[in-house]
C-alpha positions in Angstrom: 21.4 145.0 103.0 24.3 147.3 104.6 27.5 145.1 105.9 28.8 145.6 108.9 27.5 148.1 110.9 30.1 149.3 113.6 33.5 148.7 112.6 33.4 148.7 108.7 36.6 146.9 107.1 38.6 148.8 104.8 39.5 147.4 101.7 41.0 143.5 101.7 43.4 144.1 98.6 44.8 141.3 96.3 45.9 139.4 98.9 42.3 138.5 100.7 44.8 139.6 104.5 44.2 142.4 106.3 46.6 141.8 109.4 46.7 145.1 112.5 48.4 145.3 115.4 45.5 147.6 117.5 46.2 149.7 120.5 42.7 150.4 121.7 41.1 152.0 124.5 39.7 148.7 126.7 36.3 148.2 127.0 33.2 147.5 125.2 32.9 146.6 121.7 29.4 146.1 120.2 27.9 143.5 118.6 28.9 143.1 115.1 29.6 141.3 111.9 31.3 141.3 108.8 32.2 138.8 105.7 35.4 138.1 106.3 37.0 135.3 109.1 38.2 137.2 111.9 41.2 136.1 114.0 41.7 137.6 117.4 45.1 136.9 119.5 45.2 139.5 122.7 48.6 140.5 123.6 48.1 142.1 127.0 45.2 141.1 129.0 42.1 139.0 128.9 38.8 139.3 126.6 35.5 138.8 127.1 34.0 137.6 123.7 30.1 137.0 123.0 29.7 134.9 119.6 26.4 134.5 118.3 24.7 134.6 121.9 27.2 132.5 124.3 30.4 134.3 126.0 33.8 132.9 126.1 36.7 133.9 127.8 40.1 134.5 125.3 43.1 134.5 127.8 46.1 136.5 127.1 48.1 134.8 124.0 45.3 132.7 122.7 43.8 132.4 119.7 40.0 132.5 118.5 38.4 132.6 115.5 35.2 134.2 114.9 33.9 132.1 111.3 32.2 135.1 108.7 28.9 136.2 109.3 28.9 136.2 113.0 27.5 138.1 115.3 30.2 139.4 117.8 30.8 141.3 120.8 33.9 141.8 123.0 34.9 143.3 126.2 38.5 143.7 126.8 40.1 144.7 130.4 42.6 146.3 129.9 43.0 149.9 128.8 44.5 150.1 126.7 44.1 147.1 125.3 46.4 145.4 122.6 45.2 142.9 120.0 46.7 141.4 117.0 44.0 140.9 114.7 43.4 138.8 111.2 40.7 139.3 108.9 40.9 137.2 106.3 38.7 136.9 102.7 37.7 133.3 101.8 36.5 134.4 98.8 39.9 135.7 97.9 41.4 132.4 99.4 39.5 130.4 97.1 42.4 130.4 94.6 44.4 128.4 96.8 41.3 126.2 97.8 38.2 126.3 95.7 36.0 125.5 98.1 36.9 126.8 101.1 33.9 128.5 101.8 32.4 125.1 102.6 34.5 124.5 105.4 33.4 126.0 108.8 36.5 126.6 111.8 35.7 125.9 115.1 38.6 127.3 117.1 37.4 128.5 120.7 40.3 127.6 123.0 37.9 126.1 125.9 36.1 124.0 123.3 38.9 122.5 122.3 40.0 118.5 123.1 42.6 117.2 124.9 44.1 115.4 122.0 44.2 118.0 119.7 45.8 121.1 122.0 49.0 120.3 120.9 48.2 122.2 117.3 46.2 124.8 118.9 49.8 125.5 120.7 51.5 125.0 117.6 49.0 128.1 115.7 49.6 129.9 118.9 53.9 130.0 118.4 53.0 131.3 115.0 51.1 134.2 116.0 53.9 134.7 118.5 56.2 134.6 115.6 54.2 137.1 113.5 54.5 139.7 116.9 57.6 139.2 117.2 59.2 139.7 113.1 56.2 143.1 113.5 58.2 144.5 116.8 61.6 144.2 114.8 60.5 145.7 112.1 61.9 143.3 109.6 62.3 144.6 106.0 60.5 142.0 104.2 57.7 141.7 107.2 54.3 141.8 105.1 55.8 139.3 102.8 56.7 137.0 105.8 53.6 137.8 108.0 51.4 136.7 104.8 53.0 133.8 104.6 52.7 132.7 107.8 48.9 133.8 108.1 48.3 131.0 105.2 50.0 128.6 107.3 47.6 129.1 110.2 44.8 129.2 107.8 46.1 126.0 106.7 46.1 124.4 110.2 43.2 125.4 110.5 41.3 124.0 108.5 43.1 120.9 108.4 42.6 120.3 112.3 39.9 122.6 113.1 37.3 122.4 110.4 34.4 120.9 109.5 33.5 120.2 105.8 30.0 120.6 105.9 28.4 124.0 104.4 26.0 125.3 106.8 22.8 123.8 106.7 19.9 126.2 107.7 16.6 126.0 106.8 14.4 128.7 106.1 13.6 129.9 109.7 16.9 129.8 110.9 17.9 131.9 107.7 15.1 134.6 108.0 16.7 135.1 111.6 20.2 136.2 111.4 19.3 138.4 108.5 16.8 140.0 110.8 19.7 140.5 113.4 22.2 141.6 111.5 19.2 144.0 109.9 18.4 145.3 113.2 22.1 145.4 113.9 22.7 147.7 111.1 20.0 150.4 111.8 20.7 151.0 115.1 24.1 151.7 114.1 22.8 154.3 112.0 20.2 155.8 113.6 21.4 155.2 117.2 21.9 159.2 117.4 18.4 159.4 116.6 15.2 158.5 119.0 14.3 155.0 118.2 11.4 153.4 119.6 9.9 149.9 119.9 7.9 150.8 116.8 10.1 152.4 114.3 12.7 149.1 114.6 9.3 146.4 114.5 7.9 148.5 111.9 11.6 148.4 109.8 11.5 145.0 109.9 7.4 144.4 109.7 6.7 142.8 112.9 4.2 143.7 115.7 6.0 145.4 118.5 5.5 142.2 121.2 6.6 140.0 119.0 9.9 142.1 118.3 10.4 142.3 122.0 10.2 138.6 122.5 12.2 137.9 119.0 14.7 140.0 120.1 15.2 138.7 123.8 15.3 135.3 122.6 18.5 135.1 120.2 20.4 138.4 121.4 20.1 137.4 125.3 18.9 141.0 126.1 16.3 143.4 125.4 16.4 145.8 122.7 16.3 148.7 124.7 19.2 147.3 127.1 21.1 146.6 123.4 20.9 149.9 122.1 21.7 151.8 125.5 24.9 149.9 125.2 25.6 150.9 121.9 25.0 154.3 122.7 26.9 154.0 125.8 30.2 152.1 123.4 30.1 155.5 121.9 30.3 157.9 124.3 33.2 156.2 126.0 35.0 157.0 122.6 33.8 160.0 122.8 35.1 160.7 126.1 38.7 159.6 125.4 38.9 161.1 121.6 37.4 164.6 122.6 37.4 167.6 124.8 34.0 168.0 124.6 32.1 168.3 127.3 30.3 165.0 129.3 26.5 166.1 129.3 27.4 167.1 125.2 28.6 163.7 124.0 25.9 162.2 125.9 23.4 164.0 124.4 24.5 163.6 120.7 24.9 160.2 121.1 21.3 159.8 121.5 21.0 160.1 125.8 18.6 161.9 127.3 18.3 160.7 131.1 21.2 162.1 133.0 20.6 159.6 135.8 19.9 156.6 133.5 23.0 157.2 131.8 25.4 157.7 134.8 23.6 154.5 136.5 24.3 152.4 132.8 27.8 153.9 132.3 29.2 152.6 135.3 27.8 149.1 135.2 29.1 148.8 131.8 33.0 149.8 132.8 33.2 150.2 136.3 33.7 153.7 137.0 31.9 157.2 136.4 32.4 158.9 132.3 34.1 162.0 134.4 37.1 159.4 135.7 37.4 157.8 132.1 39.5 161.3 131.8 41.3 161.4 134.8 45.1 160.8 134.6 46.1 157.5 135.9 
């Protein structure tokens, strides 16, 4: 199977840390995955984030982790939007801990309890540290930003962790390998008609049973979920090119003028011909 379908992650490196500071156009971000652990810290404005079906909200300055394998989605506010973000390689961390991968974070900052806030704050001043040594440019920043991403990875674990390896049985496993299947073709064939029967036929399952398989763990319907994703890419589209509106639409797999004006504007608020507009 493909990995992740949207935002593929370059190469990790020796190091197992991939650490960017984003400027990004706000908005919608599709629902994802990848292999590694993802830490998201936003630096200017809040985020909507959808992990494995239930939405959170990830104020300004706070941390959450998104463990591997997850199925993501986020919507920022702000445009444009600024994010530092971790990915991190527990197979490449396993030579400082042999078996991390057995350990599972859980670090969402409105699940977290009273008594143990106090080192959420303390990971949050260390994120504020790494933005701050990036903005002055420090001569020996990757070496001290590295450093200090293994401290947090250290915390944790040791406060936010469980040491339990995921148990799922065979139903649950023959699930989230059908999502992240279905994820994965639609990302490469969203330019293309798809219909209810080329994506049940892909993954061998009558078309009614799809629909309801699909409703039932991605809280939409597929139709709804691959408008969006066409929709994610036009608004790129819109703010990386000249070209013109009814153009992008059309090559990113749109055919219904109306649909897609109506869609368009409940997804971000406003009309694809003001997303150009000078503010």
């Amino acid at each position: 199977m493909s990995k992740a379908y949207y935002e593929s992650i370059k190469e990790i490196g020796n190091s197992g840390i991939i650490l960017s500071y984003q400027t990004v156009p706000g908005g919608y971000h599709p629902l994802h995955w990848h292999e590694e652990l993802e830490l998201l810290y936003p630096l200017n404005g809040a985020v909507d984030i959808n992990i494995e079906g239930k939405k959170y909200d990830l104020p300004v300055k706070q941390l959450m982790v998104v463990e591997s394998c997850e199925v993501h989605s986020t919507y920022s506010y702000n445009s444009p939007s600024m994010f530092l973000c971790i990915h991190l390689s527990k197979k490449h961390m396993q030579q400082y801990m042999p078996d991390i991968e057995l350990y599972q974070i859980h670090c969402k900052p409105e699940e977290i309890a009273d008594e143990d806030f106090p080192f959420y704050l303390e990971i949050c001043k260390m994120l504020e540290t790494l933005t701050r040594i990036y903005i002055e440019d420090a001569a020996a920043f990757q070496l001290e930003a590295e450093g200090i991403v293994l401290q947090i990875l250290a915390h944790l674990i040791r406060h936010f962790s469980t040491n339990t390896a995921p148990q799922l049985d065979a139903s649950d496993a023959l699930t989230r390998e059908r999502i992240r299947q279905i994820i994965t073709y639609v990302e490469e064939h969203f330019r293309e008609p798809i219909s209810l029967s080329d994506i049940s036929e892909e993954l061998g399952l009558g078309k009614e049973y799809f629909c309801r398989f699909f409703k039932k763990n991605m809280g939409l319907s597929f139709l709804n979920y691959l408008n969006e994703i066409r929709l994610t890419h036009v608004y790129q589209d819109l703010i990386t090119t000249d070209a013109p509106i009814t153009e992008i639409m059309e090559a990113n797999g749109i055919t219904n003028q109306k649909l897609f004006n109506r869609s368009f504007k409940k997804l971000y608020g406003c009309t694809p011909s003001a997303i150009r507009k000078p503010s």
